[in-house]
Kinemage of the C-alpha trace (Angstrom):
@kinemage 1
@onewidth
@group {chain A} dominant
@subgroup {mainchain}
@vectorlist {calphas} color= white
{ca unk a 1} P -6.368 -129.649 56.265
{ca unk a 2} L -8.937 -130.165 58.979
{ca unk a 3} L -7.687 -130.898 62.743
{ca unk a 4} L -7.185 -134.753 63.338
{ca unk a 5} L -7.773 -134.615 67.188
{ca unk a 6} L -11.021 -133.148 68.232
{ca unk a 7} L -10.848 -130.407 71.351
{ca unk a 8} L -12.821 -129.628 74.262
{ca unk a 9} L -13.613 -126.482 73.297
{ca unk a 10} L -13.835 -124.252 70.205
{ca unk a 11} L -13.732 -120.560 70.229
{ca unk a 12} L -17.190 -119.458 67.850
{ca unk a 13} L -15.140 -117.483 65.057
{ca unk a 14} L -17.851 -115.119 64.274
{ca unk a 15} L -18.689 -114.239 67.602
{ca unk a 16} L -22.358 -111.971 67.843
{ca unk a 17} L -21.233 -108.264 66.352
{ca unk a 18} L -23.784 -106.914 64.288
{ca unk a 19} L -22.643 -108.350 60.983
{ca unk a 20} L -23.413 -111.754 62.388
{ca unk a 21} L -26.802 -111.229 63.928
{ca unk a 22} L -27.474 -109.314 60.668
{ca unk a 23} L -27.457 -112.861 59.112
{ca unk a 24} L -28.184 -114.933 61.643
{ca unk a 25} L -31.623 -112.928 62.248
{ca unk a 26} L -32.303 -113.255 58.714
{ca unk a 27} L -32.404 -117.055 59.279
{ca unk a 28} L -35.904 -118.684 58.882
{ca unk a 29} L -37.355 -122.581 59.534
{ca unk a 30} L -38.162 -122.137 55.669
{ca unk a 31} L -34.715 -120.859 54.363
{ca unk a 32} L -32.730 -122.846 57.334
{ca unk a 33} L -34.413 -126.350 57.951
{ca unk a 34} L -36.702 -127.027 54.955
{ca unk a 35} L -35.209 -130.227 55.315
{ca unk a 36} L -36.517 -131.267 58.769
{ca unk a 37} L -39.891 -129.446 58.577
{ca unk a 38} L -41.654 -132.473 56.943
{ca unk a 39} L -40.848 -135.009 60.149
{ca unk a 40} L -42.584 -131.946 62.676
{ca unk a 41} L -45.771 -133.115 64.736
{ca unk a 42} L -48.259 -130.729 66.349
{ca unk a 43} L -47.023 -132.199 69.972
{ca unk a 44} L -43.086 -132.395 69.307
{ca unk a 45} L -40.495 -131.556 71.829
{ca unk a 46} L -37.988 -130.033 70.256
{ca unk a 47} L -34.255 -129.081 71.321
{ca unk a 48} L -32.682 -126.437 69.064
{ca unk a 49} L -29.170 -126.389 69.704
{ca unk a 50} L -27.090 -123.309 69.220
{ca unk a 51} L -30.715 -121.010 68.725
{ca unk a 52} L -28.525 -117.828 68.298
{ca unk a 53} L -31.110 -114.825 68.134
{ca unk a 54} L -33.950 -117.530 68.325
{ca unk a 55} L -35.488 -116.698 64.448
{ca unk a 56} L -35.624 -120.080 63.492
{ca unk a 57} L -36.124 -121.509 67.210
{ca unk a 58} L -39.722 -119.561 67.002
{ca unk a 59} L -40.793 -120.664 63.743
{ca unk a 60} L -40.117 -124.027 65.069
{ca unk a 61} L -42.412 -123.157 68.311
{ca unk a 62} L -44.832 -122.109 65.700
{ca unk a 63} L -44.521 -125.347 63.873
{ca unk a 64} L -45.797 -127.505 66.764
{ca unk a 65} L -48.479 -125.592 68.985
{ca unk a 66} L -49.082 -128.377 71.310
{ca unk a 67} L -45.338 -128.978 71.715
{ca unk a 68} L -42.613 -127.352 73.726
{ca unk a 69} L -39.824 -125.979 71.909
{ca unk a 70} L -36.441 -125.840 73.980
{ca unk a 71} L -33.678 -123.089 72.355
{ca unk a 72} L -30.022 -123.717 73.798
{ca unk a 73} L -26.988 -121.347 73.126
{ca unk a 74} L -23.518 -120.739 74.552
{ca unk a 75} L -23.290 -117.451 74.803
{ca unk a 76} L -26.150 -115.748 77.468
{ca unk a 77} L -26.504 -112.574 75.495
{ca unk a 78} L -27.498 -113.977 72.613
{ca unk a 79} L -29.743 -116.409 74.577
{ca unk a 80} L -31.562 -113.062 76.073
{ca unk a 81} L -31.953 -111.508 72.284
{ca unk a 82} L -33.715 -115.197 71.347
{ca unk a 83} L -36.546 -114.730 74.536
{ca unk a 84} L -36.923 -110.771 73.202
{ca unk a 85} L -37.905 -112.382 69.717
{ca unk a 86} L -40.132 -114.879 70.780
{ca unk a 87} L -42.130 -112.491 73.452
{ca unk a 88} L -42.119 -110.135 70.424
{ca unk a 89} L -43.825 -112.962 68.594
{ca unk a 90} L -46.155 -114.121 71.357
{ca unk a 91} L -45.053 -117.805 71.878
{ca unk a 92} L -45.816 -119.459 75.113
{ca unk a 93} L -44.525 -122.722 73.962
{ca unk a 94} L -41.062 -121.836 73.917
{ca unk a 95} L -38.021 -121.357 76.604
{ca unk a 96} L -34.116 -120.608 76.129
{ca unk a 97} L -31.089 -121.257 78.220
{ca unk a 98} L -27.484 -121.920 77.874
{ca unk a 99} L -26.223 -125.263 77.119
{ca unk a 100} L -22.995 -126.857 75.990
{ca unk a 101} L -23.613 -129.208 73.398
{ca unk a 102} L -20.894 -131.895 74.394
{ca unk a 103} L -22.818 -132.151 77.274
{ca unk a 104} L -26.091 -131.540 77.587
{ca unk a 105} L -27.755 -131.332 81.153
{ca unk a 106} L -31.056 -133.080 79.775
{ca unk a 107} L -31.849 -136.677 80.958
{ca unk a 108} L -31.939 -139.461 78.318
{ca unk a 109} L -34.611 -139.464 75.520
{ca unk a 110} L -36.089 -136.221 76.853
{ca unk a 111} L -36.890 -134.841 73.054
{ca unk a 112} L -38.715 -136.044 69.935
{ca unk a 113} L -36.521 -133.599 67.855
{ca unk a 114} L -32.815 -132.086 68.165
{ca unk a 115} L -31.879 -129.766 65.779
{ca unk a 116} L -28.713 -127.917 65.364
{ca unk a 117} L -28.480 -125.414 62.168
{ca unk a 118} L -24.558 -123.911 61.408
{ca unk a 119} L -23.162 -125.304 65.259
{ca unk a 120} L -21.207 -128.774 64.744
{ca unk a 121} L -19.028 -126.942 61.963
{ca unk a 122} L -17.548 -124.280 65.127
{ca unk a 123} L -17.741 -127.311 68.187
{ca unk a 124} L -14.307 -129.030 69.161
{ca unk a 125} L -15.769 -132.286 69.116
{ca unk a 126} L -18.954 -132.917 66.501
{ca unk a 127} L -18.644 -136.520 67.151
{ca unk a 128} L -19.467 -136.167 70.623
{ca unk a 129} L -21.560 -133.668 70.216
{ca unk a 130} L -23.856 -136.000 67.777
{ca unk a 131} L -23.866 -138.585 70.907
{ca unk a 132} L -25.741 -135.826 73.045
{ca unk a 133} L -28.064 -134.889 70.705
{ca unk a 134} L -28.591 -138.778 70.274
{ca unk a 135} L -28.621 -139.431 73.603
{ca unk a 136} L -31.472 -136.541 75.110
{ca unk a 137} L -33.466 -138.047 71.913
{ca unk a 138} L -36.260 -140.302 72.440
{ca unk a 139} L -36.009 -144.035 70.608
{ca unk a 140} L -37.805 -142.973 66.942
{ca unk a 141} L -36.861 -139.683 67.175
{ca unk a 142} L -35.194 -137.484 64.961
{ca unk a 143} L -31.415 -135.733 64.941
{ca unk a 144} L -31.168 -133.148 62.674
{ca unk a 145} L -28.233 -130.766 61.263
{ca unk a 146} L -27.152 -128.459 58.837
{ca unk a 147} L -24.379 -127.137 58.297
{ca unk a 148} L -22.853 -125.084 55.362
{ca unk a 149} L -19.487 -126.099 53.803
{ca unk a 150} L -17.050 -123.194 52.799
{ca unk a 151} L -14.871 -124.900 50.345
{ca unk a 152} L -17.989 -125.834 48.209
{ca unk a 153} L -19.091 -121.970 48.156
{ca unk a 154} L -18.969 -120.678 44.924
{ca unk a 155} L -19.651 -117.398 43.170
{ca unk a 156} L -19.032 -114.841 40.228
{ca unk a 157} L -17.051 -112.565 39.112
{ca unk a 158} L -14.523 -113.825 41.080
{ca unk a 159} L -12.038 -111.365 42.029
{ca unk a 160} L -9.025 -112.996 43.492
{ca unk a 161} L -9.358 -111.347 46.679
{ca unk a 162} L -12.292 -112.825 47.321
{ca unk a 163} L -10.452 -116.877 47.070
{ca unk a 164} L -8.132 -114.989 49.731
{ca unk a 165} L -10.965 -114.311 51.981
{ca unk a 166} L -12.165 -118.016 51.743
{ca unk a 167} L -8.278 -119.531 52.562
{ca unk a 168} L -8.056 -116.758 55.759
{ca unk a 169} L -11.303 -117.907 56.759
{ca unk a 170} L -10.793 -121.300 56.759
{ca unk a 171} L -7.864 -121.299 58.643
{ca unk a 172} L -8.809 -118.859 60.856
{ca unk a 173} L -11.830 -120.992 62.256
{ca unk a 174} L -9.770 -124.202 62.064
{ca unk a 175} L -7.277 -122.372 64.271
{ca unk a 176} L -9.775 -121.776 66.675
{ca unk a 177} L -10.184 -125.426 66.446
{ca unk a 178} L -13.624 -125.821 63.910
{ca unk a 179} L -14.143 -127.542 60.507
{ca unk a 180} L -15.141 -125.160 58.108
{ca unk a 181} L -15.886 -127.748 55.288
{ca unk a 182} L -18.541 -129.657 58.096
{ca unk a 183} L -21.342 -129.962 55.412
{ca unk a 184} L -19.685 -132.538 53.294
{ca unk a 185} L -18.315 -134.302 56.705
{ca unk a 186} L -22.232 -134.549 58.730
{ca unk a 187} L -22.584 -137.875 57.439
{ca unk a 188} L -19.246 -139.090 58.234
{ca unk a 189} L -19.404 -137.791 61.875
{ca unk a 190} L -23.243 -138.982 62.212
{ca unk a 191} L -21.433 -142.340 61.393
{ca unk a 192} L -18.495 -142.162 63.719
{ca unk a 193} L -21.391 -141.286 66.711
{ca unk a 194} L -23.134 -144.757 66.538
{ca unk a 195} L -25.966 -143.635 64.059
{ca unk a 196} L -27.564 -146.009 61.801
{ca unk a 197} L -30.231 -144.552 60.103
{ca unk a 198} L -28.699 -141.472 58.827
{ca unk a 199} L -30.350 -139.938 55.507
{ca unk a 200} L -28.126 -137.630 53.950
{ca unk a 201} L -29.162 -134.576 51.660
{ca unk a 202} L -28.242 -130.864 50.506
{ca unk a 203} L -29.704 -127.041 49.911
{ca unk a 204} L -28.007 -123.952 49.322
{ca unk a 205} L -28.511 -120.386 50.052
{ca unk a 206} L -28.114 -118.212 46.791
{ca unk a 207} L -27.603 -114.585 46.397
{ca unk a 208} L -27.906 -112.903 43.124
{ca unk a 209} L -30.588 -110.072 43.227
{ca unk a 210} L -29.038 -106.474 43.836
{ca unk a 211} L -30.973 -106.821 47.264
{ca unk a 212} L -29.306 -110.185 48.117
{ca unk a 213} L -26.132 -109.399 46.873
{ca unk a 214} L -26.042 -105.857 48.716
{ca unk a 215} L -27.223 -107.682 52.123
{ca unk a 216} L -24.840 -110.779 51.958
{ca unk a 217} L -21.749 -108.560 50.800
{ca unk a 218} L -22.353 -105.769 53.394
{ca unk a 219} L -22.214 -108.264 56.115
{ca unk a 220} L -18.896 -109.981 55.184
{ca unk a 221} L -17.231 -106.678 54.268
{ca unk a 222} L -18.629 -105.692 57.916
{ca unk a 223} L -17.734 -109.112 59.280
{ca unk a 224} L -13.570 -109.079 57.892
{ca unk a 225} L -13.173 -105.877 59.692
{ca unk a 226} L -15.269 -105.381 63.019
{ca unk a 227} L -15.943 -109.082 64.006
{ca unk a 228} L -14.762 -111.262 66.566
{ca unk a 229} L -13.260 -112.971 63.237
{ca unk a 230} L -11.363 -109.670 62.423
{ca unk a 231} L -9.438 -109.741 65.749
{ca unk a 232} L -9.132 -113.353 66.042
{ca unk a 233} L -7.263 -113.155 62.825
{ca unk a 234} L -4.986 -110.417 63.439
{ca unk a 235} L -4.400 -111.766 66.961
{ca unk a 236} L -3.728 -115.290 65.527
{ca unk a 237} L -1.282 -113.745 63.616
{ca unk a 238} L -3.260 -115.125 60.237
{ca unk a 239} L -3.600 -111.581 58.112
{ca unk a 240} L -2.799 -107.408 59.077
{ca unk a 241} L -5.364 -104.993 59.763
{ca unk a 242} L -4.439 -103.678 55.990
{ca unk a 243} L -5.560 -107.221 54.223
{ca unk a 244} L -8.769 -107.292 56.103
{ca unk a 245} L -9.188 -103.890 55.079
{ca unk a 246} L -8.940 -104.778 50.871
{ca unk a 247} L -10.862 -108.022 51.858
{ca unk a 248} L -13.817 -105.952 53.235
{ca unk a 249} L -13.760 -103.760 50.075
{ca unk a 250} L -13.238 -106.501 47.696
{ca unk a 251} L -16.400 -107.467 49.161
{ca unk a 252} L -18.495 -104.146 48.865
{ca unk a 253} L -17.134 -103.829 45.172
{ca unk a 254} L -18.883 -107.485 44.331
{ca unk a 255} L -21.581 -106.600 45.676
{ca unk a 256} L -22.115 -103.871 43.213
{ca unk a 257} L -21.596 -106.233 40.345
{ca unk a 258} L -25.077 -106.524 37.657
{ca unk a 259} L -23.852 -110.317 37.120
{ca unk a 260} L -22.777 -110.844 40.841
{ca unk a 261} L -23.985 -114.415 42.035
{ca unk a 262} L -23.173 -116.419 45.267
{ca unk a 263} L -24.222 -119.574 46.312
{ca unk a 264} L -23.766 -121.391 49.728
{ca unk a 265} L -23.952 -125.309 49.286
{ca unk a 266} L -25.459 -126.748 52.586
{ca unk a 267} L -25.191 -130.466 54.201
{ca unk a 268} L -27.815 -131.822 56.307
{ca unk a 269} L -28.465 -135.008 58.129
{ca unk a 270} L -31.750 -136.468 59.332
{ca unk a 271} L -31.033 -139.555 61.772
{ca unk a 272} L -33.155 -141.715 63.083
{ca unk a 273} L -32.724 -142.442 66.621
């Protein structure tokens, strides 16, 4: 069951070992924001909330040359890995700083475009977290997240380990007050934040080549046992060192499955401001 009363704050599960920049670097404009990519002008300012390592922040950069693309994170070491990857890249046209996305120290209508890809599912309030992106975004502008939605994950073979890896890791991130399920909820939070125009849709992620399967099942078996995740679970009291263990190798022995498929259903929002 998700958490009735929204917090102030939210501890990010994941946290930024390794495993997690492994995927999050992997993360693209094309294979994170399709959805948004069509409603991009040349001249756009654009606000990317919770820009991680920065991979998709820069394509966005790239997206509107005669823009300014703005990448905000919580956490300042990731925020310096996100400038390394755009210098690497040569942008000019984008900056990063830290930001909390309940509130946001940008004055009213400052951006044509807000964007937030995987944050409103690990924030203690997405509801008010929608009114800041609303708020910083110009009248006609666009609000924009995605968000993936654990319950609705689905793969093959499925080893029964693996559906006690999904019920750990949902309540492990609700305990650290998120909403693991947010895809399917975007709508229903854009909603409760005042928006009226809000055009609802969905993508997935899908893993199934021995490439993809090797890459997405090496980071979660990394993930269960070296992650921030890992010791918020043990500390939480939620599993012993010994289940992440057979969780992690669970994982590695999918992975090496001929037939092994995954897929990640994703829910995104596109409001009109």
């Amino acid at each position: 069951m998700s958490q009735e009363t929204p917090q102030e704050t939210a501890v990010y599960t994941h946290g930024h070992h390794e495993s997690v920049l492994r995927s999050h670097t992997w993360r693209t404009a094309a294979n994170s924001a399709a959805y948004l990519l069509g409603e991009l002008r040349p001249d756009h300012r654009v606000l990317d909330i919770g820009c991680g390592p920065g991979t998709i922040t820069a394509d966005l950069a790239a997206l509107v040359p005669e823009g300014r693309v703005t990448g905000v994170d919580a956490a300042a070491d990731v925020v310096d890995k996100a400038r390394a990857h755009a210098a690497e890249r040569g942008l000019a046209n984008v900056e990063f700083t830290t930001a909390d996305v309940h509130a946001l120290q940008y004055p009213d209508d400052s951006f044509d475009v807000v964007h937030a890809h995987q944050v409103l599912q690990h924030v203690g309030d997405p509801v008010q977290a929608l009114r800041e992106m609303r708020r910083v975004t110009r009248p006609g502008g666009i609000v924009a997240a995605r968000d993936s939605d654990y319950a609705a994950m689905t793969w093959y073979p499925c080893p029964p380990v693996l559906d006690d890896w999904l019920e750990l890791y949902e309540r492990v991130a609700r305990a650290n007050g998120g909403e693991p399920d947010a895809g399917r909820r975007l709508k229903s939070w854009a909603l409760a934040a005042g928006y009226a125009d809000v055009a609802a849709s969905s993508s997935t992620w899908t893993f199934s080549t021995p490439e993809e399967r090797a890459w997405w099942s090496g980071l979660w078996a990394d993930r269960t046992v070296a992650s921030s995740y890992a010791r918020l679970a043990v500390e939480g009291g939620h599993a012993r060192t010994e289940e992440l263990t057979a969780i992690s190798a669970a994982w590695r022995a999918w992975g090496k499955q001929a037939d092994g498929w995954f897929s990640v259903l994703h829910g995104e929002i596109l409001c009109r401001v």
